[in-house]
C-alpha positions in Angstrom: 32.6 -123.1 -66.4 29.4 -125.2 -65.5 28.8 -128.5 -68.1 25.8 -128.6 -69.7 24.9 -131.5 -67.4 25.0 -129.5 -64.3 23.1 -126.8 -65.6 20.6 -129.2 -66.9 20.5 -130.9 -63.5 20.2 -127.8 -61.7 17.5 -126.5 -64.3 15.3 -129.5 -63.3 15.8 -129.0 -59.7 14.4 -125.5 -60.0 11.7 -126.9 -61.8 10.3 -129.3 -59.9 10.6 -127.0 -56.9 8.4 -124.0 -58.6 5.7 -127.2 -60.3 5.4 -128.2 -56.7 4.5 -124.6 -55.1 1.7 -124.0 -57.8 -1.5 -124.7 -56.5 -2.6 -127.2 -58.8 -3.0 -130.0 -56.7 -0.8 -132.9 -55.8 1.3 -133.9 -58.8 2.0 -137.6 -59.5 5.2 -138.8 -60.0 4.4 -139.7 -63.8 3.8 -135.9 -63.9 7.3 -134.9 -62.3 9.2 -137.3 -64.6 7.2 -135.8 -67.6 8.6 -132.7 -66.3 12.4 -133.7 -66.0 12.3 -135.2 -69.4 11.3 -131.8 -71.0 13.5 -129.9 -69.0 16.7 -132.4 -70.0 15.7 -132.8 -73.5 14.6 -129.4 -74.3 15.5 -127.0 -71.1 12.5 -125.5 -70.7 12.2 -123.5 -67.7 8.8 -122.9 -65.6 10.4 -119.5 -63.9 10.8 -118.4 -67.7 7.0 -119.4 -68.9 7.9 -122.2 -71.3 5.8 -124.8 -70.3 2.6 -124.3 -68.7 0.4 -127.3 -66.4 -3.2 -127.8 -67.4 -6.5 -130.6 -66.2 -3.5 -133.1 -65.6 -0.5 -132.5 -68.4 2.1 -130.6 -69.4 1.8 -127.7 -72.2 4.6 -126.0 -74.1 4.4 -122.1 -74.5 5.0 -119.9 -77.7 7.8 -118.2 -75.6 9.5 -121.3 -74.7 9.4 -122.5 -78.6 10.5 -119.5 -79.4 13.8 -119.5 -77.1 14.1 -123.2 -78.1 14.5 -121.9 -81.6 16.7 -119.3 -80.8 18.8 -121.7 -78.3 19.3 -123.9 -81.5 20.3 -121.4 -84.0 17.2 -121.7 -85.6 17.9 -120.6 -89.3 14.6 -118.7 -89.9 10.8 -118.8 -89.8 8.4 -118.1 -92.7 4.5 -117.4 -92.6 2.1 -117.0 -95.3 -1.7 -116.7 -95.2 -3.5 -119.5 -96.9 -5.7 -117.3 -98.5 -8.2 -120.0 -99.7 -9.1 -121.0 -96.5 -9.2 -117.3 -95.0 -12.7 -116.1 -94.6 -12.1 -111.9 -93.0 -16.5 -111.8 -92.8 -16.9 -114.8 -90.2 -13.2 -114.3 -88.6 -11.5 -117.5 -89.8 -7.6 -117.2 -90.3 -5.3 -120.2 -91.8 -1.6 -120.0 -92.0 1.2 -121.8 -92.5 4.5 -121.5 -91.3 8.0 -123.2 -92.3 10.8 -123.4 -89.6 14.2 -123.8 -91.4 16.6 -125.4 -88.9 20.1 -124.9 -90.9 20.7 -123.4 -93.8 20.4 -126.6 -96.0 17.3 -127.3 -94.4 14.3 -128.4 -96.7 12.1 -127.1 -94.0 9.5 -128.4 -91.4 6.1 -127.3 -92.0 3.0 -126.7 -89.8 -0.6 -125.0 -89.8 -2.8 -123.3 -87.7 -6.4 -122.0 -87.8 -8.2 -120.2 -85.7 -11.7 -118.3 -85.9 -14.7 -117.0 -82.8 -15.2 -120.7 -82.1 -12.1 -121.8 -81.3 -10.8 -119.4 -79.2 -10.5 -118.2 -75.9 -13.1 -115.4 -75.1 -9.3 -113.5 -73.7 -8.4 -113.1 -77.0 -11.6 -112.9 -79.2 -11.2 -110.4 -82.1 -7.6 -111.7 -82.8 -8.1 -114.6 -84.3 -5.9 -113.3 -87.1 -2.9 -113.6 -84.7 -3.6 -116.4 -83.1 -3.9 -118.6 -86.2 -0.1 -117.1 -87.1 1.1 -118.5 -83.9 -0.4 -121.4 -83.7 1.1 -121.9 -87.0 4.5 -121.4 -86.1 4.2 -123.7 -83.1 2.9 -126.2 -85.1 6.1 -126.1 -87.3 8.7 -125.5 -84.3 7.5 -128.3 -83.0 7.9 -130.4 -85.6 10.7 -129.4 -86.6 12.5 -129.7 -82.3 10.7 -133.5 -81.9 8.3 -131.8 -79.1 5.5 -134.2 -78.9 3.5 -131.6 -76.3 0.7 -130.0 -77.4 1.5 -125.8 -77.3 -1.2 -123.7 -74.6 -1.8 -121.5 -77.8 -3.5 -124.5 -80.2 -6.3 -125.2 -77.4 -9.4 -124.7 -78.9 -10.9 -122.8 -76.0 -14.3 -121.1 -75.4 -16.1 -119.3 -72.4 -19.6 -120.4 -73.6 -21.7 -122.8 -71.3 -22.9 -126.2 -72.4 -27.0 -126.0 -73.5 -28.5 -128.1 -70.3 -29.5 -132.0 -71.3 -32.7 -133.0 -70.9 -34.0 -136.1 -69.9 -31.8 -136.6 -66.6 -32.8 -137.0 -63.1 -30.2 -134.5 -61.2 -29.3 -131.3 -63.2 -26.1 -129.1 -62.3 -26.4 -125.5 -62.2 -23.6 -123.9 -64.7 -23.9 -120.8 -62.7 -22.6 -122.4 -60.0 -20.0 -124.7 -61.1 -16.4 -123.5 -61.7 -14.9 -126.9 -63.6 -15.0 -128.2 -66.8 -17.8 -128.0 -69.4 -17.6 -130.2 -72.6 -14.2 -130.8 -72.5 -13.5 -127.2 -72.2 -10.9 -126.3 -69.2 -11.6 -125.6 -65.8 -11.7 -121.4 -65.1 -9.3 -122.8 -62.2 -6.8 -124.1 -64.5 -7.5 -120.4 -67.1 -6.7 -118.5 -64.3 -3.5 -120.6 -62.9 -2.5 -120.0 -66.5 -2.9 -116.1 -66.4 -0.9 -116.1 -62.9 1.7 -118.1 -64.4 1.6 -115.9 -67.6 2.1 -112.7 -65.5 4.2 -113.7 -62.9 1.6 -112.8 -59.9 1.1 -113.6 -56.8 -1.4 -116.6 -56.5 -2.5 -115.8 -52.9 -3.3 -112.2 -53.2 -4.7 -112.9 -56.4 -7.5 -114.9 -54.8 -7.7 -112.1 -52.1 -8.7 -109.9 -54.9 -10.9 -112.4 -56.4 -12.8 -112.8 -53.6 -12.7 -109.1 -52.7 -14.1 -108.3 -56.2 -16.9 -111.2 -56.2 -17.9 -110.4 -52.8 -17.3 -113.4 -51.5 -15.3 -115.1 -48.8 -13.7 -117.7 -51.2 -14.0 -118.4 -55.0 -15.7 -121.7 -54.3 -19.0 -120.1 -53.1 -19.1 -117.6 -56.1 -21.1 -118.1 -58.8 -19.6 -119.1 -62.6 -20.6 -115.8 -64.0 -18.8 -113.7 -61.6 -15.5 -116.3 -61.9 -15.4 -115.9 -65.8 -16.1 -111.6 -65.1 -12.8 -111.9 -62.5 -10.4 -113.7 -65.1 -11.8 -111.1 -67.7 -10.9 -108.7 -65.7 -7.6 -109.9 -64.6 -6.5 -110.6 -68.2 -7.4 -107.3 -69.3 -5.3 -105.4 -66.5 -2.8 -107.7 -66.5 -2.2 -106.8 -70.4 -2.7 -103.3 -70.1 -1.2 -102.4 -67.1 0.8 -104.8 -64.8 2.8 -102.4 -62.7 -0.8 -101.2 -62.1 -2.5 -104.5 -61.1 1.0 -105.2 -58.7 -0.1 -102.5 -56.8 -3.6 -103.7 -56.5 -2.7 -107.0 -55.5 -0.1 -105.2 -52.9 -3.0 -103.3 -51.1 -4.4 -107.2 -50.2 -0.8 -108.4 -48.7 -1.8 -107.0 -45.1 -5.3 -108.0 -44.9 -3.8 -111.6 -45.9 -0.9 -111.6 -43.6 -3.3 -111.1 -40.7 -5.1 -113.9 -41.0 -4.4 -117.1 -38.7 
């Protein structure tokens, strides 16, 4: 029977092979140690979703808390709505979760929030459920030492920044696919949703660029990008077996090119 050691070891070697296939750009070695380190202290695995990479760093997943907990023993989880600071008429949720560890355990306690403006345009209209989970992140990290930030508690909208006046060179926001006022590249929201699915990356950009009309994603316009991952979410939620076979029909025309 394999040590823990080896399986750890061979955890991280699986690892850093899948980090360095995704098409995020060349990662540093700061980044691949960061890696190890979670995978030895924690074992988190990327083929199982529990961490996610994001604009430079490393993100923790509700799933991989959640199997964390459960690799743990993880005594039990309790939620409550914090009614006070609930407000059902603008969408605003606040709850509060409590991990219990062991059965003595005095428990570790965390928050979350969420309402319209601080969530992702994916999951507008569930604030409710968001706020619960980013609750019980909150408090399972805590209560595991994880010092990474869960994907769930970003604060992230699809709106565009107003334009600023005054300067010399504008940049069209219907033509820019990166980051806005510190909100996350729709490159990064969509590596996230391949990730999140399991799909493959290269027919999913054939089927981007089949559905903008375009040759690549990096001459179509920031409209039609956000409409794609929209889309993509949506089918990928409602029916994956279905958007498989979508991306299948593109494996030829892909294959056939030099």
């Amino acid at each position: 029977m394999k040590s823990r050691i080896a399986i750890r070891s061979q955890l991280v070697r699986k690892n850093v092979r899948i980090a360095k296939r995704w098409e995020m750009g060349q990662l540093g070695v700061d980044v691949i140690d960061r890696l190890r380190e979670m995978t030895i202290n924690f074992g988190f695995s990327l083929a199982l979703g529990d961490l996610t990479y994001l604009d430079g760093g490393w993100y923790v997943t509700h799933a991989g808390l959640v199997r964390l907990s459960s690799r743990r023993r993880c005594r039990g989880i309790q939620v409550e709505q914090v009614l006070d600071s609930c407000d059902k008429s603008t969408g605003r949720w606040v709850f509060r979760a409590t991990v219990y560890k062991s059965p003595g355990s005095k428990g570790f306690v965390g928050y979350g929030d969420a309402d319209p403006s601080n969530v992702s345009a994916l999951v507008r209209g569930a604030e409710l459920r968001v706020a619960e989970t980013r609750a019980v992140n909150r408090a399972l990290r805590k209560a595991y030492g994880i010092g990474l930030c869960s994907v769930e508690e970003l604060g992230w909208t699809s709106r565009l920044p107003e334009p600023v006046q005054g300067r010399g060179k504008q940049s069209n926001p219907h033509t820019s696919n990166g980051s806005n006022n510190g909100q996350p590249r729709l490159r990064d929201r969509l590596c996230l949703l391949i990730r999140q699915y399991n799909l493959d990356p290269t027919l999913v950009k054939a089927y981007a660029a089949d559905f903008c009309g375009t040759q690549s994603l990096k001459e179509t316009s920031r409209d039609l990008v956000e409409s794609f991952i929209s889309h993509l979410a949506t089918a990928a939620k409602e029916d994956r077996e279905g958007l498989i076979c979508k991306l299948n029909s593109y494996a030829q025309s892909v294959e056939a090119k030099p």
